[in-house]
LOVOTI-359458 format. One record per residue (C-alpha): x, y, z; residue in three letters. Coordinates in steps of 0.05 Angstrom, whole numbers, plus 32768, in hexadecimal, padded with zeros to 4 digits. Example, Ala and Ser with C-alpha at 12.3 -4.5 7.8 and 13.67 -1.06 7.14 Angstrom:
BEGIN
<rec px="80F6" py="7FA6" pz="809C" aa="ALA"/>
<rec px="8111" py="7FEB" pz="808F" aa="SER"/>
% end
This chain:
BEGIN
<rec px="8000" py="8000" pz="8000" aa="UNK"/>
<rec px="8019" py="8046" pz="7FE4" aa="UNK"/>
<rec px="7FFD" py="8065" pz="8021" aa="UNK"/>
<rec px="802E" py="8048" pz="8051" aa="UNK"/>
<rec px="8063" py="806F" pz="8031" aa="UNK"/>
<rec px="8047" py="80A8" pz="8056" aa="UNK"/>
<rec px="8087" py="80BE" pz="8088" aa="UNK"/>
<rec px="8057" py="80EB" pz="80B8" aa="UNK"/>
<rec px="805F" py="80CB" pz="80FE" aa="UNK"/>
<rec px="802F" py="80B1" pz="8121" aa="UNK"/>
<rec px="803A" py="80D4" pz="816A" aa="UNK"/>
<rec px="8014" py="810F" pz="8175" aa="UNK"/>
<rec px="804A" py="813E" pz="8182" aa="UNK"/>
<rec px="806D" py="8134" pz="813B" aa="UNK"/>
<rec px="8061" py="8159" pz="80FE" aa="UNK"/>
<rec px="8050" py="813B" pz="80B2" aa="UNK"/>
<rec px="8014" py="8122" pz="8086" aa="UNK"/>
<rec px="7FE4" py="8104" pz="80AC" aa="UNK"/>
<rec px="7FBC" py="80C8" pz="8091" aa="UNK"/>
<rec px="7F6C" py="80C6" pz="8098" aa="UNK"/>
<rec px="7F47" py="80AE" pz="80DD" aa="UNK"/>
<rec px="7F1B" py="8074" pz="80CB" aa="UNK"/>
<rec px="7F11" py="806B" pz="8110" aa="UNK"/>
<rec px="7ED1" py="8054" pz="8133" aa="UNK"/>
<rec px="7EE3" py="806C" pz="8184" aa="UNK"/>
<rec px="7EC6" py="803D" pz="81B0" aa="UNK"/>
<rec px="7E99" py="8042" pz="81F1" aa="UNK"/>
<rec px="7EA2" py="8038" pz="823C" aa="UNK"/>
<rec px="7E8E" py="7FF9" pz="824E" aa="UNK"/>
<rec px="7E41" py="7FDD" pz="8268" aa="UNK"/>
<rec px="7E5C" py="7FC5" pz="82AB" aa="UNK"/>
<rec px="7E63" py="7FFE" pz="82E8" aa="UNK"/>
<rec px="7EAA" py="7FDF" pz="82FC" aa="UNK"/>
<rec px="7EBE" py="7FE3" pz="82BC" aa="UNK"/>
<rec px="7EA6" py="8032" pz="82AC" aa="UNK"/>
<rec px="7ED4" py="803D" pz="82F0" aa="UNK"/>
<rec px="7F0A" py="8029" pz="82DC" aa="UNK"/>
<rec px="7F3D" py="8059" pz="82BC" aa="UNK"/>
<rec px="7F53" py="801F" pz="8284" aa="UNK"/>
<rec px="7F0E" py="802C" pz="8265" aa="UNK"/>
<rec px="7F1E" py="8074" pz="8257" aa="UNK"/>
<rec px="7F4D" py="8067" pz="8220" aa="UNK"/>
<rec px="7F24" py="8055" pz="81E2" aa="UNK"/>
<rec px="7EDA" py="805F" pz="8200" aa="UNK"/>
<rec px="7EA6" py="8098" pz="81FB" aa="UNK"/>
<rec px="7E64" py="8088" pz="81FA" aa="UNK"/>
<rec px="7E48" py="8048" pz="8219" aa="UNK"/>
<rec px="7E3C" py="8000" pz="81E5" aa="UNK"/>
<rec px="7E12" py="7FCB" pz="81EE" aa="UNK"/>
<rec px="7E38" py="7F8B" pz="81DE" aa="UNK"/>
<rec px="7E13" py="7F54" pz="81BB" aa="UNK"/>
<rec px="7DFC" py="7F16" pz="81DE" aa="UNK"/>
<rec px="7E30" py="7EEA" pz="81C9" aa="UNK"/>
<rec px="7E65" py="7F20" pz="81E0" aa="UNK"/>
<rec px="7E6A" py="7F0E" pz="8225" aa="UNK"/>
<rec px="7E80" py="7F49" pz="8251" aa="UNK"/>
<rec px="7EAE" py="7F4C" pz="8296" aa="UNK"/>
<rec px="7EBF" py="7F76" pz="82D2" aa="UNK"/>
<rec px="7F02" py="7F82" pz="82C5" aa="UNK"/>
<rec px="7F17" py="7F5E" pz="8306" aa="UNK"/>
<rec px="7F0E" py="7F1D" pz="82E3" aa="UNK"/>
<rec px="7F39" py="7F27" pz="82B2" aa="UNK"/>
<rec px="7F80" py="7F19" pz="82A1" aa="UNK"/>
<rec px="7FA6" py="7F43" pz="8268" aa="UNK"/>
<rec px="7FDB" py="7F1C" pz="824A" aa="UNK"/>
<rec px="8004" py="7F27" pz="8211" aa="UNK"/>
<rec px="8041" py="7F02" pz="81E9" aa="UNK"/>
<rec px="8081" py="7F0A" pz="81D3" aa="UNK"/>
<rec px="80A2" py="7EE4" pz="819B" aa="UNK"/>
<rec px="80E7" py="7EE1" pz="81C5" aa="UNK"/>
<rec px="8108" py="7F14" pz="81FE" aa="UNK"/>
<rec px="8145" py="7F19" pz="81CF" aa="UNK"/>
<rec px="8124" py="7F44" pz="819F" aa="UNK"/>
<rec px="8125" py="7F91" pz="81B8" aa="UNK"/>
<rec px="80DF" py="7F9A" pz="8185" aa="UNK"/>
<rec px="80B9" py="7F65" pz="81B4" aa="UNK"/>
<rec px="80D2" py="7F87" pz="81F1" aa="UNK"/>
<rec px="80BA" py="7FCB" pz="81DB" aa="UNK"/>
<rec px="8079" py="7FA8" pz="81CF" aa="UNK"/>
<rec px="807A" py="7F8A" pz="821A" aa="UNK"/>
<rec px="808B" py="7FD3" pz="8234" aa="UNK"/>
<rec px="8049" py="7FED" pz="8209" aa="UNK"/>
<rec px="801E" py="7FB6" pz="8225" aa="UNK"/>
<rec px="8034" py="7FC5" pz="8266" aa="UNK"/>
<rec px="8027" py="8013" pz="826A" aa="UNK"/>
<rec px="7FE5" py="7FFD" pz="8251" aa="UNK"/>
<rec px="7FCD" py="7FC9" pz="8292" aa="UNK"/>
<rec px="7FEE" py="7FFA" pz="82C3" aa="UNK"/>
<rec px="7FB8" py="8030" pz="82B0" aa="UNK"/>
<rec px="7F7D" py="7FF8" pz="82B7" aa="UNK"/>
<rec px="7FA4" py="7FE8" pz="82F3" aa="UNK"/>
<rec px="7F93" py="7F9C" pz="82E0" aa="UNK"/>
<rec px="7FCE" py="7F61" pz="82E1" aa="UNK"/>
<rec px="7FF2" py="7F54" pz="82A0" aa="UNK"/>
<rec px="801E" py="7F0C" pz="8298" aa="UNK"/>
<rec px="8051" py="7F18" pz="825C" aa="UNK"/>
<rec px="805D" py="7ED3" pz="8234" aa="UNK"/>
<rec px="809C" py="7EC9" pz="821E" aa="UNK"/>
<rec px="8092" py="7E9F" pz="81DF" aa="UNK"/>
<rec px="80E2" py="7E84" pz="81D4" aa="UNK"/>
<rec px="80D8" py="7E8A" pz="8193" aa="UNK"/>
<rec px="80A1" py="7E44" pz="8197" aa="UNK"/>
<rec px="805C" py="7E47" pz="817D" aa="UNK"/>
<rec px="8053" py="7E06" pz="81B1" aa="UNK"/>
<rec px="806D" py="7E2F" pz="81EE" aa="UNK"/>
<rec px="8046" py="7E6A" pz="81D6" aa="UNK"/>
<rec px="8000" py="7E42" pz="81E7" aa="UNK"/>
<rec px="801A" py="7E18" pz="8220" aa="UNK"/>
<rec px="8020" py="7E56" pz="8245" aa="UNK"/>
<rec px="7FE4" py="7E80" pz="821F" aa="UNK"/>
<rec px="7FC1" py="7E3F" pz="8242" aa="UNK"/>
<rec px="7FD9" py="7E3F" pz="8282" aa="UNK"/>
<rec px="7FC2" py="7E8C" pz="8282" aa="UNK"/>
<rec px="7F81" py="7E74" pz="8277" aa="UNK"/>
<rec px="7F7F" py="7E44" pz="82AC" aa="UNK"/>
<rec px="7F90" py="7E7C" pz="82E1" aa="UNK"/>
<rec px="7F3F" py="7E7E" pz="82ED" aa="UNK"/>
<rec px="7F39" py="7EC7" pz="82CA" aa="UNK"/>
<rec px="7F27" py="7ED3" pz="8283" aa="UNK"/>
<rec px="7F55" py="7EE2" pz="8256" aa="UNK"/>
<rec px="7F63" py="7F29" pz="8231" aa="UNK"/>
<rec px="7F9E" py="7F17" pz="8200" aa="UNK"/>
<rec px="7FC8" py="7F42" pz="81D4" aa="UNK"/>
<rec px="7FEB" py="7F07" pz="81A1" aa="UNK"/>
<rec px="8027" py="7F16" pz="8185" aa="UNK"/>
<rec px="8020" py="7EC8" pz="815E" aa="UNK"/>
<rec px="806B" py="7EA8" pz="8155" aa="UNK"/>
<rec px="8054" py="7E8F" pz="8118" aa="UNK"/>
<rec px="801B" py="7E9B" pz="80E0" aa="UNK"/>
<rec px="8001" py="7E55" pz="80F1" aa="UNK"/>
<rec px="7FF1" py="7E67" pz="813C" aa="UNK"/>
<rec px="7FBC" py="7E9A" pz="8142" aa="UNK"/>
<rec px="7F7D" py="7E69" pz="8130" aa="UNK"/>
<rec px="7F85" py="7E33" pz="8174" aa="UNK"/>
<rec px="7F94" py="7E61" pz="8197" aa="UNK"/>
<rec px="7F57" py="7E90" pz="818F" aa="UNK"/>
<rec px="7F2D" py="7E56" pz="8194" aa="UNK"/>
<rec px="7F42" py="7E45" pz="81DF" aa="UNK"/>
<rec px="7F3A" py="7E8F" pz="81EB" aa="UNK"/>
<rec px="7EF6" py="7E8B" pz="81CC" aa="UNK"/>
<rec px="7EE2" py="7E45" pz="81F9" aa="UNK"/>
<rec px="7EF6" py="7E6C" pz="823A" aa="UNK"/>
<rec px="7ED1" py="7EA8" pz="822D" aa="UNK"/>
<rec px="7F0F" py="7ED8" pz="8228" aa="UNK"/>
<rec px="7F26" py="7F01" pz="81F0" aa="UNK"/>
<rec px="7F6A" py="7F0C" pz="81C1" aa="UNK"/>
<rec px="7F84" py="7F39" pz="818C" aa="UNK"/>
<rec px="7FB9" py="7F18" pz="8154" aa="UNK"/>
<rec px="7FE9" py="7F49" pz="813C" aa="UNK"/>
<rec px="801A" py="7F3A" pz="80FB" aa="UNK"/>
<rec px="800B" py="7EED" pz="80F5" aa="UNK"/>
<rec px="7FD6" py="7EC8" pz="80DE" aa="UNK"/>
<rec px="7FC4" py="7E98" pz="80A8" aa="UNK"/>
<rec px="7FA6" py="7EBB" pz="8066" aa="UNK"/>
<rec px="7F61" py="7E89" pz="8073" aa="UNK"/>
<rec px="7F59" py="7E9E" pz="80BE" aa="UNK"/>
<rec px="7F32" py="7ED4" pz="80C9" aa="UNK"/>
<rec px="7F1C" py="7EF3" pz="810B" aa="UNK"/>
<rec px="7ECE" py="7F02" pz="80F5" aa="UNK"/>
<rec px="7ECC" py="7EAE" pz="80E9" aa="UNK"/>
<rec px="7ED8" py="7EA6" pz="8132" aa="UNK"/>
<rec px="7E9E" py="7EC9" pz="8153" aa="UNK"/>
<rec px="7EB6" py="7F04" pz="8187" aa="UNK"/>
<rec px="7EED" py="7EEC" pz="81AB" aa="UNK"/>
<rec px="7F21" py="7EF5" pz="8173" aa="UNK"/>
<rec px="7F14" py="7F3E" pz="8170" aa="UNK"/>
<rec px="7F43" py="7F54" pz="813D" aa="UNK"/>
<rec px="7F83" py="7F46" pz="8113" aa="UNK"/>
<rec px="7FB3" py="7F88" pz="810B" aa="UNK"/>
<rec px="7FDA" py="7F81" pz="80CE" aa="UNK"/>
<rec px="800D" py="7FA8" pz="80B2" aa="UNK"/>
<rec px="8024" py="7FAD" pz="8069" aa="UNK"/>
<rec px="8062" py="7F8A" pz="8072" aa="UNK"/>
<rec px="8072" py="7F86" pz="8019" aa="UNK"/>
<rec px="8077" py="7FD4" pz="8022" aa="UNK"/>
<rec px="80A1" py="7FCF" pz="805D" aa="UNK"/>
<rec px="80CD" py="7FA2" pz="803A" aa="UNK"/>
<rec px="80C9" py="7FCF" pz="7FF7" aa="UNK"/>
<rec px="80DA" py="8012" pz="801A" aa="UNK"/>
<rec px="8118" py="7FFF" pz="8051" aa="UNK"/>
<rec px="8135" py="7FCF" pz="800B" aa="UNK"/>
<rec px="8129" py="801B" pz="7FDD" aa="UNK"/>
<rec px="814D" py="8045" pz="8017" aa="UNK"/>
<rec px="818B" py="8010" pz="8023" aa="UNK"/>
<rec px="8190" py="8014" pz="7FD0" aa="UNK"/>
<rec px="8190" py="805B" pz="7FCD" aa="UNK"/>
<rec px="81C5" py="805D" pz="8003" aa="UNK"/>
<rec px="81E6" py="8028" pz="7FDA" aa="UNK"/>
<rec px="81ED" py="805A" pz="7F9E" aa="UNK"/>
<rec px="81C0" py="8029" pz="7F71" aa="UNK"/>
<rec px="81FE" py="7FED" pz="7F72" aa="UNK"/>
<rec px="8220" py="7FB6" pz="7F95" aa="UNK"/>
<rec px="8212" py="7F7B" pz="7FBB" aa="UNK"/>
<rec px="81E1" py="7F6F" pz="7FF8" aa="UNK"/>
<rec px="81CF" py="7F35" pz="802F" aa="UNK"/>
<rec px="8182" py="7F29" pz="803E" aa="UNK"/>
<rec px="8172" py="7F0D" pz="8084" aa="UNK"/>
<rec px="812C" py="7EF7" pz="8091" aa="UNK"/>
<rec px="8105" py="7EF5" pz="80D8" aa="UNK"/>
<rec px="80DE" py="7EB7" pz="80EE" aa="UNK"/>
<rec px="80CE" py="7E8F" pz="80A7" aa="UNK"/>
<rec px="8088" py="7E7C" pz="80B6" aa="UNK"/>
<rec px="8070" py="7EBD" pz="80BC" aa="UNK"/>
<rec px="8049" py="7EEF" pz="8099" aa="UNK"/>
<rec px="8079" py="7F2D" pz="80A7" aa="UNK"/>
<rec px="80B3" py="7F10" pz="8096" aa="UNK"/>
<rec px="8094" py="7EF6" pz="8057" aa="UNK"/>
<rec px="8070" py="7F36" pz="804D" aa="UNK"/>
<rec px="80B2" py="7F5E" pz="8050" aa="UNK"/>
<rec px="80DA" py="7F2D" pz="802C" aa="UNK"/>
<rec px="80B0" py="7F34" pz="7FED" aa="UNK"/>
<rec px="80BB" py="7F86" pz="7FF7" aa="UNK"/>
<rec px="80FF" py="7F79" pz="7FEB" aa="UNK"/>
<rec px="80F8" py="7F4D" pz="7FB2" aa="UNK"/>
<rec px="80D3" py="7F88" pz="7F93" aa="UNK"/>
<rec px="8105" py="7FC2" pz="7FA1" aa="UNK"/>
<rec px="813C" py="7F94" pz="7F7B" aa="UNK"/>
<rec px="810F" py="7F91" pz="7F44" aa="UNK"/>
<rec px="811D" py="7FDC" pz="7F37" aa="UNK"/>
<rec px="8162" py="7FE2" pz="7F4A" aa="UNK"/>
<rec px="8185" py="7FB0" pz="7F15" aa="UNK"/>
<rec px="81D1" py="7FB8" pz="7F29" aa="UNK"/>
<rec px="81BD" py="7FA7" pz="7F6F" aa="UNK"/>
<rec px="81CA" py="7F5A" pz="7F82" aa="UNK"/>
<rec px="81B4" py="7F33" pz="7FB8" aa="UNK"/>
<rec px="81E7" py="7F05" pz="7FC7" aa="UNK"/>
<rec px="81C9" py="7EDB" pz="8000" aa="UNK"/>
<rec px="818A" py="7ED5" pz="8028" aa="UNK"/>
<rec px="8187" py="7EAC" pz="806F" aa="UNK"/>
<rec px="815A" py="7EB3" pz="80AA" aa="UNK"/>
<rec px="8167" py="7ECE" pz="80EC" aa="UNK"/>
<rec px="8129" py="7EC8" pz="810F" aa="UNK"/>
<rec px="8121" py="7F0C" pz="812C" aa="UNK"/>
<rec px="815C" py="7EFE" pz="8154" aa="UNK"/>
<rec px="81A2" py="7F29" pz="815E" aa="UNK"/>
<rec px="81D2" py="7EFD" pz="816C" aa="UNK"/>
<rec px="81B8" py="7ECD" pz="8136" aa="UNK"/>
<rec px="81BE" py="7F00" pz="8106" aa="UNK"/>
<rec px="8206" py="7F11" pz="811E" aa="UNK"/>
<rec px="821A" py="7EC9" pz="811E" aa="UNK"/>
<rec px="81F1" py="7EC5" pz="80CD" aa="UNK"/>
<rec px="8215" py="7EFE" pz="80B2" aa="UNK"/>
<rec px="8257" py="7EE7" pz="80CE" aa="UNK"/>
<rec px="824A" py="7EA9" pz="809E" aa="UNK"/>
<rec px="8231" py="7ED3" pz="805C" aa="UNK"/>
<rec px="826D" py="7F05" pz="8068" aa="UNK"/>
<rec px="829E" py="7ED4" pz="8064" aa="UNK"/>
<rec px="8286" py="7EB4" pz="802D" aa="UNK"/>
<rec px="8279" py="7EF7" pz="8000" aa="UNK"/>
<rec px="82A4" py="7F31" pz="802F" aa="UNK"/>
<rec px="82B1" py="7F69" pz="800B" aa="UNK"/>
<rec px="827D" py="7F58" pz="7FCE" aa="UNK"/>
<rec px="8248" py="7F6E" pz="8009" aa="UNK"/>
<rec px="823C" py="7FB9" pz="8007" aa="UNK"/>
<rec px="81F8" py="7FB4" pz="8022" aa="UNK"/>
<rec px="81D0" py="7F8E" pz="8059" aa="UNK"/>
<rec px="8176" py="7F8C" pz="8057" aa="UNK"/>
<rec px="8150" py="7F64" pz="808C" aa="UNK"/>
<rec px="810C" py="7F62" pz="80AE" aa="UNK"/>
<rec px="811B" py="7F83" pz="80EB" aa="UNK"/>
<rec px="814A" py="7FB3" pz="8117" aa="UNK"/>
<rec px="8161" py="7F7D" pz="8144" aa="UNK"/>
<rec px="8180" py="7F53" pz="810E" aa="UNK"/>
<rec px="819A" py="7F94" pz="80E0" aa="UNK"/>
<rec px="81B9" py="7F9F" pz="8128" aa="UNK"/>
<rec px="81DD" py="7F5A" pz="812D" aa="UNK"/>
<rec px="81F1" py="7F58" pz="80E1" aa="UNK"/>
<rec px="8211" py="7FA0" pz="80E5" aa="UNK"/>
<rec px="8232" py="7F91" pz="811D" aa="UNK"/>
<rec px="8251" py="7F55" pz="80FB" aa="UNK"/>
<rec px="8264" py="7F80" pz="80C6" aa="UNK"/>
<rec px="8286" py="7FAF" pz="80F1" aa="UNK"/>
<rec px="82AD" py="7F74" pz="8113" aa="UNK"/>
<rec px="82C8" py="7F57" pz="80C9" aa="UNK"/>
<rec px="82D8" py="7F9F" pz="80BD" aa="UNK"/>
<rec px="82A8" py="7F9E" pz="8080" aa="UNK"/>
<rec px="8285" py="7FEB" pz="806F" aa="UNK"/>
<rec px="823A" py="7FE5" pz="805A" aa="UNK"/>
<rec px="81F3" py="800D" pz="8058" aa="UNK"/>
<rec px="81BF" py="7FE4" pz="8079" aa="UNK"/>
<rec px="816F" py="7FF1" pz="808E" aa="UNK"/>
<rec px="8146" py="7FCC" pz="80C6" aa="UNK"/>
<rec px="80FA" py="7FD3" pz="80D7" aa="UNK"/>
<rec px="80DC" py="7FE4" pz="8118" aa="UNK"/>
<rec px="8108" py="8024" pz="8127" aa="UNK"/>
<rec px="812C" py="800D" pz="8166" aa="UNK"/>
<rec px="814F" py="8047" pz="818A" aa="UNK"/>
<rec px="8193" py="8028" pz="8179" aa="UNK"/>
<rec px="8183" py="8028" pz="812B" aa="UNK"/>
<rec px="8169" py="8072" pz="8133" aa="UNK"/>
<rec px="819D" py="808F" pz="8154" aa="UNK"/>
<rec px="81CB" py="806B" pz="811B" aa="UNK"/>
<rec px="819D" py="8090" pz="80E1" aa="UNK"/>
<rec px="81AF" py="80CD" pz="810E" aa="UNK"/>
<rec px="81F5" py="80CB" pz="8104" aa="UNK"/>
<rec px="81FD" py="80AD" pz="80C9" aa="UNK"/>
<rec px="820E" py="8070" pz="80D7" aa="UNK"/>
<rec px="8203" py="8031" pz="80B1" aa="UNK"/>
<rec px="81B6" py="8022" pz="80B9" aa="UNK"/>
<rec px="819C" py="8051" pz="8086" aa="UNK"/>
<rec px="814F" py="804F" pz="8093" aa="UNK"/>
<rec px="811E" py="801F" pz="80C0" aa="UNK"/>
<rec px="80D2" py="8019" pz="80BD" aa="UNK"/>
<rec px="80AC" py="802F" pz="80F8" aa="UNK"/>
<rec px="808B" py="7FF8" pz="8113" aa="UNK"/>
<rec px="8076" py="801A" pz="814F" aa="UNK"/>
<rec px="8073" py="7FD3" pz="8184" aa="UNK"/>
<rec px="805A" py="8004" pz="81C0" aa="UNK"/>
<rec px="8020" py="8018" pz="81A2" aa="UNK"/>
<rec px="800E" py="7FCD" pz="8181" aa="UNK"/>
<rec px="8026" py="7FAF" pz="81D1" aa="UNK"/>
<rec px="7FE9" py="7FE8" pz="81EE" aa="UNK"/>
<rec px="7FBD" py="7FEE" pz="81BA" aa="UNK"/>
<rec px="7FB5" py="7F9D" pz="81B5" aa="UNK"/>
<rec px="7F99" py="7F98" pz="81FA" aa="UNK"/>
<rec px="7F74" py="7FDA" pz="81F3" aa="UNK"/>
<rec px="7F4A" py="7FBC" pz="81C0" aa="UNK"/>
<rec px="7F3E" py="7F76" pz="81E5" aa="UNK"/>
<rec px="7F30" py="7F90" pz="8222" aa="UNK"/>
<rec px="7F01" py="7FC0" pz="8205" aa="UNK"/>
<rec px="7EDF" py="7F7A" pz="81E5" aa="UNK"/>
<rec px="7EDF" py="7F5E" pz="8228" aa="UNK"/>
<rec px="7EC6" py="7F91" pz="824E" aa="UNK"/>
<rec px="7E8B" py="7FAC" pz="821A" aa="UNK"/>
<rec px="7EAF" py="7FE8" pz="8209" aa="UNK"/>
<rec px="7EB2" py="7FCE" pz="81BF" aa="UNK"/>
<rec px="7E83" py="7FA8" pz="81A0" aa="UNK"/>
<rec px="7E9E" py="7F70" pz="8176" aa="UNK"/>
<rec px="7E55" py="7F68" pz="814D" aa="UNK"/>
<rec px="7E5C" py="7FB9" pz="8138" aa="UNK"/>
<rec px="7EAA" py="7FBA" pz="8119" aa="UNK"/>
<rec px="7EB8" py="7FBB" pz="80D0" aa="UNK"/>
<rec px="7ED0" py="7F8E" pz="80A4" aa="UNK"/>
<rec px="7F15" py="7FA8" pz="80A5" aa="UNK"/>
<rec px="7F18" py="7FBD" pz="80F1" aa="UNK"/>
<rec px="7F02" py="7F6E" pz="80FF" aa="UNK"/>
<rec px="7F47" py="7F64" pz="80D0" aa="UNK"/>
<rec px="7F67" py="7F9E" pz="80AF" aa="UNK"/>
<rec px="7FAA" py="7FC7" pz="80A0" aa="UNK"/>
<rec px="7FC7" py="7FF4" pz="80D3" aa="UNK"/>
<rec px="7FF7" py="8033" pz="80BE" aa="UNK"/>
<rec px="803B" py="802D" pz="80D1" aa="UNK"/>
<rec px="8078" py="805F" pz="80A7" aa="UNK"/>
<rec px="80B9" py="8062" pz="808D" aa="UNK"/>
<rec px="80F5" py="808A" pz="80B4" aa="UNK"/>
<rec px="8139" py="80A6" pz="80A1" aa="UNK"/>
<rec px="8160" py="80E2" pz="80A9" aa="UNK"/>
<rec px="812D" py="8113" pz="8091" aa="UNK"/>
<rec px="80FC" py="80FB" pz="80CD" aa="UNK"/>
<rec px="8126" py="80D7" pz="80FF" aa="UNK"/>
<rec px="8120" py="810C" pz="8134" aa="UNK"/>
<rec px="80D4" py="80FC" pz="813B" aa="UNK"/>
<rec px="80DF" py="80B5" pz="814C" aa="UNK"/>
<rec px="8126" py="80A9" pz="8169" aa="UNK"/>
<rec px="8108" py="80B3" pz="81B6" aa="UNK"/>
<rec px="80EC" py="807D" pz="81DA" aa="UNK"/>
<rec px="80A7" py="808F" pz="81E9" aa="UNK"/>
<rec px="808B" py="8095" pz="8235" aa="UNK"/>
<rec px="804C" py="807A" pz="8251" aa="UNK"/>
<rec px="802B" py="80B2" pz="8243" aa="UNK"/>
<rec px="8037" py="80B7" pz="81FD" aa="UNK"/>
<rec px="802E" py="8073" pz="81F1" aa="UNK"/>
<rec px="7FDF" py="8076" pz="820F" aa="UNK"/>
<rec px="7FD7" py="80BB" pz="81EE" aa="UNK"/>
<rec px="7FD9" py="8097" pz="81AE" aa="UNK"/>
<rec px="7FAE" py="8055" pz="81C1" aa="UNK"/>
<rec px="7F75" py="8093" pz="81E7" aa="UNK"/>
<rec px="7F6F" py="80A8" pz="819B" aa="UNK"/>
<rec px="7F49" py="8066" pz="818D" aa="UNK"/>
<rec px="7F46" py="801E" pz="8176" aa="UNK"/>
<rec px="7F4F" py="802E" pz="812D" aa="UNK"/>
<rec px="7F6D" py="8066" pz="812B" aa="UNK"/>
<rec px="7FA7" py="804E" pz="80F8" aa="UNK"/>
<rec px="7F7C" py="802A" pz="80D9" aa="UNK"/>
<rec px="7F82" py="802A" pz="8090" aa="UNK"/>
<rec px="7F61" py="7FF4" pz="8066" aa="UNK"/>
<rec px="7F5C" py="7FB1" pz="8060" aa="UNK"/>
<rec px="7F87" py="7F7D" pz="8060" aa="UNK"/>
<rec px="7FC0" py="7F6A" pz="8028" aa="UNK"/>
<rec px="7FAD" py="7F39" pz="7FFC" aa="UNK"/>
<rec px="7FC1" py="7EF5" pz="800E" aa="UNK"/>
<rec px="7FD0" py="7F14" pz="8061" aa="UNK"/>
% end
């Protein structure tokens, strides 16, 4: 989508183009306990009746919970940090799964959550594209609610399993992939010789992203990718991949793409250590590759993926669910499964994204509503 090109942050405080609402703001919740708490005052205005088969809590039986694809990754931790500025102002308990990287140990302990004796209110950031379907359906069978952000098989849609998956937020990954791949070739002068390292294989982003770069080499002809590996999301994998691929092609590599920050982290640093000079981009903006746009160092651009907001916003929306204050039966088409805005950043707009939001900010953004970056439907084939 042309649209995600757009390079006006997000945050309220920045300045550029903005994109337009197609928000729907939703309404404090039916139940008193709920309309007392201060959680409820983030997306709600006026009061909702959920449908019958939307069953509705006090918000002291519930349980927010949200995952993580792996600690190691500084994207997921940002995430965590966003999910966790989000329970502290509902006040409510929040367990942070720590997926290792295994779609198995992801719903072992998304089980065990729901065995705790409180319903569930899950923000699912799946390990794999594969994982989202079970586990929405043991959600669904114990009356709690999730969210699926990123991953999801292109046949599984929310709307097909009744209320309790309330939503999918996707993200145009192929422009992603097309924009950082444009940026690291303009850098690149046009010429010479790059390394591709992919996240996690089964999984949408990382195919997504992977098929954006495919598409920026199409237009720059004297640009060759040499080698492609994957580094699951991970740093030190990445370090420990590009180590291999520079000894094999050293000085032919003038160039390094992957799928996100932490791995363009690892692979520059390997590059660095073999004393090897290249232009590289990342995605998800982590302070580290921001401060290197800064100052000109080798990470040239990154695409902001913004894993605060997702980390708040995802339990925003299935609390809201759970607690009346959105209506499942009322959404859209494309806010029961749709395509959130997310933007490109180098040196022309670095200084509105290289600080770390606070609390604050990050609950100033999810207050402006559910759909706020809401901006069509999903990709074809997502």
């Amino acid at each position: 989508m042309k649209g995600h090109t757009d390079m006006s942050p997000p945050l309220s405080h920045a300045l550029g183009q903005s994109v337009p609402r197609r928000s729907v703001l939703s309404a404090a919740g039916l139940l008193a306990a709920a309309a007392t708490t201060a959680g409820l005052t983030g997306c709600s205005r006026t009061a909702i009746a959920a449908s019958a088969d939307q069953p509705t809590y006090a918000p002291h039986e519930l349980l927010l919970v949200t995952t993580m694809i792996t600690g190691t990754n500084d994207y997921m931790q940002n995430w965590a940090t966003g999910a966790r500025a989000y329970a502290r102002k509902l006040r409510l308990p929040l367990r942070v799964i720590n997926s290792y990287g295994d779609s198995q140990q992801q719903f072992s302990q998304v089980q065990s959550a729901m065995a705790s004796g409180k319903k569930v209110v899950l923000n699912l950031h799946p390990v794999a594209s594969a994982d989202p379907p079970a586990i929405a359906k043991a959600v669904a069978r114990t009356g709690g609610y999730m969210i699926s952000s990123w991953n999801k098989p292109a046949d599984a849609h929310p709307v097909d399993f009744g209320p309790h998956w309330v939503t999918h937020m996707g993200f145009d990954g192929v422009e992603a992939g097309r924009w950082t791949a444009t940026k690291l070739f303009e850098a690149m002068n046009g010429k010479g010789g790059i390394i591709a390292l992919k996240g996690v294989l089964d999984s949408t982003a990382s195919k997504q992203r992977y098929q954006g770069l495919l598409k920026a080499l199409a237009d720059f002809p004297n640009v060759e990718l040499l080698a492609t590996d994957s580094a699951n999301w991970d740093r030190q994998t990445a370090y420990q991949k590009t180590q291999t691929l520079l000894s094999k092609y050293r000085s032919r590599v003038t160039g390094i793409w992957t799928g996100s920050d932490s791995m363009t982290l690892g692979a520059v640093a390997a590059a660095q250590q073999a004393g090897i000079s290249v232009k590289a981009t990342g995605i998800d903006c982590l302070e580290e590759s921001m401060h290197s746009i800064k100052n000109k160092g080798p990470i040239v651009a990154a695409w902001f993926t913004d894993p605060f907001y997702s980390g708040a916003m995802g339990l925003a929306m299935a609390y809201g669910a759970a607690t009346g204050a959105l209506e499942v039966a009322s959404m859209t088409p494309e806010q029961r499964e749709g395509t959130y805005r997310q933007v490109g950043v180098d040196a022309a707009n670095v200084d509105s994204y290289i600080t770390r939001p606070s609390s604050k900010r990050i609950l100033t953004e999810v207050d402006k509503g559910y759909f706020d970056r809401l901006i069509g439907p999903p990709l074809p084939g997502a």
